[in-house]
N, C-alpha and C positions, 0 to 999 in steps of 0.2 A: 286724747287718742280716738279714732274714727273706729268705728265697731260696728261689727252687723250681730245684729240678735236675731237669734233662732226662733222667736214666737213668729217672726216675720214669712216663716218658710212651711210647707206643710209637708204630709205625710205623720209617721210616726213621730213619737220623740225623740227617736236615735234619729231617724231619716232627718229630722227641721235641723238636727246640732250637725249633723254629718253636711247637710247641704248648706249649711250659713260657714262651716270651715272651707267648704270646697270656691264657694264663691269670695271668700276671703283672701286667700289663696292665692299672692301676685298683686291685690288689691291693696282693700286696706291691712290684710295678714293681722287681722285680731278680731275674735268673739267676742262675743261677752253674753253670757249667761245668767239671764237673771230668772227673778220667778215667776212660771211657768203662768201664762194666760191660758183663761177658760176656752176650749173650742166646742167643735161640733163632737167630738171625742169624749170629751172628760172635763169634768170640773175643777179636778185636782191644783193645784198650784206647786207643784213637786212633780220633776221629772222622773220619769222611768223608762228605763232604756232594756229594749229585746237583745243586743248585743252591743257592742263596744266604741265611742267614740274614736275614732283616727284623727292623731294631727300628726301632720308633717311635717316637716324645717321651717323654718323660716316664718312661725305662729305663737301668737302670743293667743291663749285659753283662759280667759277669765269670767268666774264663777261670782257670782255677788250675790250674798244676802239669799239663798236658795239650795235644794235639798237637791241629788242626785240620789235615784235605789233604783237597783236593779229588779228587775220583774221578776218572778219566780219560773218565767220560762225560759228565761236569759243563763246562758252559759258562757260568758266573757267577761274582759273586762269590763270597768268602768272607762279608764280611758289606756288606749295603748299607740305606741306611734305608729303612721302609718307607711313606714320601711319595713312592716313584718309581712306587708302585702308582697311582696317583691322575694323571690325565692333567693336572691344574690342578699338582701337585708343590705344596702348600700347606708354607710352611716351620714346621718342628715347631722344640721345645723342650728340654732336658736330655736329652741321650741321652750315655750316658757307657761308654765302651767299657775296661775295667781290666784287665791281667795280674797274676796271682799266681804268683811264684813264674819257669819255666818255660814260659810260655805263647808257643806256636808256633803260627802259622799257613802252612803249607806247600805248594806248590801240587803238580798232580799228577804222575805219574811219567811219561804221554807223554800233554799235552794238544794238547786239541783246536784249541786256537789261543792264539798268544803274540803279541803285538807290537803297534802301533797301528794306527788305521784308514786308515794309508796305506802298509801293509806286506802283502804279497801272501802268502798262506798257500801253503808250500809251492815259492816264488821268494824271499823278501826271510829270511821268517822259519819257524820250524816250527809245526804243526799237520797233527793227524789228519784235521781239517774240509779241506783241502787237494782242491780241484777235486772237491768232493761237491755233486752237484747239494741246490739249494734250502736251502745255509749261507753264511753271509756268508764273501766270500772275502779277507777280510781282518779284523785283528784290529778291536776296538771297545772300548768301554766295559766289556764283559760283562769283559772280561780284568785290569781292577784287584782289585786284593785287595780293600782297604777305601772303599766310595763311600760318601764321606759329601754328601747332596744338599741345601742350603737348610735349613741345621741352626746355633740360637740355641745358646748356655747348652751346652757340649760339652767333652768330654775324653776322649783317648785316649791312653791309657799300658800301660809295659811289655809292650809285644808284641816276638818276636820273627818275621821275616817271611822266609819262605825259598821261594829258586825261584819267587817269583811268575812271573805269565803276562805281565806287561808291569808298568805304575807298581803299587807294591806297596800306597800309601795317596794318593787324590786328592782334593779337598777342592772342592767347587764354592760360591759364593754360601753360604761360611759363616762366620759371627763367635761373636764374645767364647767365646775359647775355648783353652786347655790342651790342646798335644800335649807328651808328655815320655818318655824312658827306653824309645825304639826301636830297634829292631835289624835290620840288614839283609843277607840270606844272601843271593848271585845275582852272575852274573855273564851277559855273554851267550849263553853255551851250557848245554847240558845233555847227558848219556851217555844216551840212549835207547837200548835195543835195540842197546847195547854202541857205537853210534856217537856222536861227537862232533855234534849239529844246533845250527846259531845259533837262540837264542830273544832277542829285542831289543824296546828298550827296555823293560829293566828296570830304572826309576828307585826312587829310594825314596819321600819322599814329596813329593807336588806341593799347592800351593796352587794354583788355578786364579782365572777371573774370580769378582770381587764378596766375596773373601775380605777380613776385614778383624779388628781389634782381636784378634789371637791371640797368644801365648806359644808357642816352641817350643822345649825345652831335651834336651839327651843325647842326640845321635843318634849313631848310631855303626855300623860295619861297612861292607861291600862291596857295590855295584851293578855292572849292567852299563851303567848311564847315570848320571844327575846324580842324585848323594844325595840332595840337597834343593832343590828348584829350586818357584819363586812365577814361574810362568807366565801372565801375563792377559793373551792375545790375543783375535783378534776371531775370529767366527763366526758362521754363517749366522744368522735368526731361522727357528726351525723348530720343530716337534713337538718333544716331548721323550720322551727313549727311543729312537729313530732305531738301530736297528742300521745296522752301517758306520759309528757316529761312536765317536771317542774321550770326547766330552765326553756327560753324558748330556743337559744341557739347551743347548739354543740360546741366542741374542742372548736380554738383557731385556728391549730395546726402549727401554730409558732408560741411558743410556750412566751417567751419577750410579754404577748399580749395579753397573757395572761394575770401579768403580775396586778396585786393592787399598790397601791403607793398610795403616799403625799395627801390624807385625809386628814380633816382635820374636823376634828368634833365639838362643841361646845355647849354647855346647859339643859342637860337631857334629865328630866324629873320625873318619875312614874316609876310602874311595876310591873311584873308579870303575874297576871294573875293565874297562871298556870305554871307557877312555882319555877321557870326557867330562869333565864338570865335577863338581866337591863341592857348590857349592853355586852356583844360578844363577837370577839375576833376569832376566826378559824382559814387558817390554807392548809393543803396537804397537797400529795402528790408532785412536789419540786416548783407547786405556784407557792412565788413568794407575796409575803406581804410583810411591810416597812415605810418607815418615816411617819407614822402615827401619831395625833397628838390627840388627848381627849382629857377637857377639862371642865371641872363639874358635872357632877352625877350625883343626883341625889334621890335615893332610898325611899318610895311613901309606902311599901307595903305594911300591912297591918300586921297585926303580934301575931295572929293566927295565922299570915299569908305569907311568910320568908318566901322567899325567891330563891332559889338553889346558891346563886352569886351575883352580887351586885357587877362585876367587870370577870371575864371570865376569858384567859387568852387562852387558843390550843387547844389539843383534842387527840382523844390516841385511835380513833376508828381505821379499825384492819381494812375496811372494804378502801378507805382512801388512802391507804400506805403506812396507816398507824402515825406515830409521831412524826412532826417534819422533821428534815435532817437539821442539825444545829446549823444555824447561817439563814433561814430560810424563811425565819419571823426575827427579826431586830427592829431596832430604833423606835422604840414607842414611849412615848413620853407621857404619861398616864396622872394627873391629879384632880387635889380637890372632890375628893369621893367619900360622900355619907352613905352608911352603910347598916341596915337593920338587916338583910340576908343571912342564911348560913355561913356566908362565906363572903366575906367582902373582897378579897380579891384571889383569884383562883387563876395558877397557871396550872393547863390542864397539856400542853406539850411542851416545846423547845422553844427558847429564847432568849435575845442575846442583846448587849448594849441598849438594858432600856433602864428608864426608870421608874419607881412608884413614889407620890409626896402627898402628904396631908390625905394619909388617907385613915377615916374615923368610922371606929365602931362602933356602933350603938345597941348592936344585938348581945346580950351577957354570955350566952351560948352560944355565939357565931366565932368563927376563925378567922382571924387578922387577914393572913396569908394561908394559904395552900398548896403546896405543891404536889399536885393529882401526881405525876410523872418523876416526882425526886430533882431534889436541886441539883442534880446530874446533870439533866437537861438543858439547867441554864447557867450562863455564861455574862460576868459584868452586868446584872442586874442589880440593880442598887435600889433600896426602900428607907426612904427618911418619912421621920414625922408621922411613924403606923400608928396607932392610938385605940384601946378601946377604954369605950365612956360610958 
């Protein structure tokens, strides 16, 4: 494959990776990034980026054998696509993000803001931006590692993800698409400045609303929130871009696009080391989510580190409508789940024609099943093969 490398171009290090995509662009439509040559700049062989690489459609981003961190002046992504330049956010096409080898992306050594856009910088969570006049005084969107935004025909693989600033890969209003072979460094704190500071929610990766027809296989490693969590809640219809928001785009305005579907999960191994969930399903507000399948899940936290629930569906928060209505989470086909958590599997709202198999306890004190919200809730849920050992 015909590639331009960024050591070739100058300016900053955001500026060489931004200008070797831009000239790819219609050409040969593939990077490649490797590690980083000595300039008249820096010695370093590890790049560091002041703000956020952009690709576009129709780009293939490949990372080899080399470190990506963000600068401690940087307030953006690592990489985000670049349809969020575009105030309409037009959804692009093939944009396919690859590691070779060692490819790291790591966030910075005392940043500017960590946490969600309902985490107060400097009260909930850490950040340098902490009570600076005219900076958002809470974390946002800018603090995801990888934003992928209203993106067809996609794939992202082999990355290793360390110390992000909050959710390390989030996925908005995207389909037919391959994520596989990620890795995940973080927990909720960080040694700044020789002190222990919480940095929070640091999940790994999230689907969010209107995601649909994806593959997601080999996830692996430690968070400080839910490894992998498909979250389709409701939210305002608004601008998109909105700094203070977690999400970069608003409501659709057509609820249809809202829905997630057709996921399918495979061989997800690690923990939360912030005691939350592995992997976790949530819609509310009449966004459905359905035809789910997620097989293999295995459990490494330690005897002292339980994770609240190893798979954890549903959620009763008043501010998103409290429980979804029955109908509105079904068909989820859930095995193969090793479980040392409190709870190996936890329906915490409504749900309907699914099922749970081979699913093993390992925790003496942990709970098989749960039902946060009462078997009320649910409807043709079937559970063979629960076991604790």
């Amino acid at each position: 494959m015909n590639y331009l490398d960024p050591n070739n171009f100058t300016g900053s290090d955001t500026e060489k990776i931004n200008a070797a995509i831009t000239a790819a662009s219609g050409t040969t439509n593939c990077v490649k990034i490797t590690e980083r040559q000595a300039d008249e700049v820096s010695s370093r062989n590890y790049w560091l980026l002041d703000s956020a690489i952009l690709i576009p459609g129709n780009m293939t981003l490949m990372i080899s054998d080399c470190k990506i961190k963000l600068s401690n002046a940087c307030r953006d992504n690592f990489i985000r696509t670049a349809n969020t330049l575009d105030p309409a956010v037009p959804r692009i096409y093939n944009v396919h993000i690859q590691g070779e080898g060692e490819a790291v992306l790591e966030g910075a050594d005392d940043p500017r803001s960590t946490g969600d856009a309902v985490k107060v910088l400097g009260e909930r969570t850490y950040g340098t931006d902490a009570g600076k006049p005219g900076e958002t005084p809470t974390g946002d969107w800018r603090n995801i590692g990888v934003l992928l935004v209203k993106v067809s025909n996609f794939s992202l693989q082999n990355i290793k993800a360390v110390n992000s600033h909050s959710w390390a890969i989030s996925l908005e209003y995207c389909t037919d698409g391959m994520i596989r072979n990620l890795e995940f460094d973080s927990n909720g704190y960080m040694e700044i400045n020789g002190k222990q500071e919480r940095t929070l929610n640091k999940d790994g990766l999230d689907l969010r609303r209107g995601c649909r027809n994806i593959t997601i296989e080999n996830i692996s490693g430690a968070t400080g929130d839910d490894l992998v969590a498909l979250t389709a809640i409701p939210t305002s219809c608004r601008p998109a871009g909105m700094l203070g928001e977690h999400e970069f785009l608003g409501c659709s305005g057509n609820i249809e696009d809202e829905h997630t579907y057709n996921v399918k999960i495979k061989n997800v191994k690690g923990y939360s080391a912030g005691h939350c969930n592995i992997v976790r399903f949530l819609n509310a507000g009449n966004i459905k989510m359905y035809d789910i399948f997620l097989d293999g899940v295995t459990d490494t936290s330690f005897a002292c580190n339980h994770c609240s629930s190893t798979v954890r569906v549903g959620d009763t928060v008043a501010a998103w409508g409290g429980v979804a209505p029955m109908g509105d989470t079904h068909d989820f086909t859930i095995q193969n789940v090793s479980s040392y958590s409190k709870v190996a599997i936890m329906i915490g709202g409504s749900l309907t024609d699914s099922t749970f198999s081979n699913i093993k306890n390992f925790n003496p004190e942990g709970d098989n099943v749960f039902f946060r919200t009462g078997k009320e809730y649910t409807e043709n849920v079937v559970f063979e093969n629960v076991t604790k050992l």
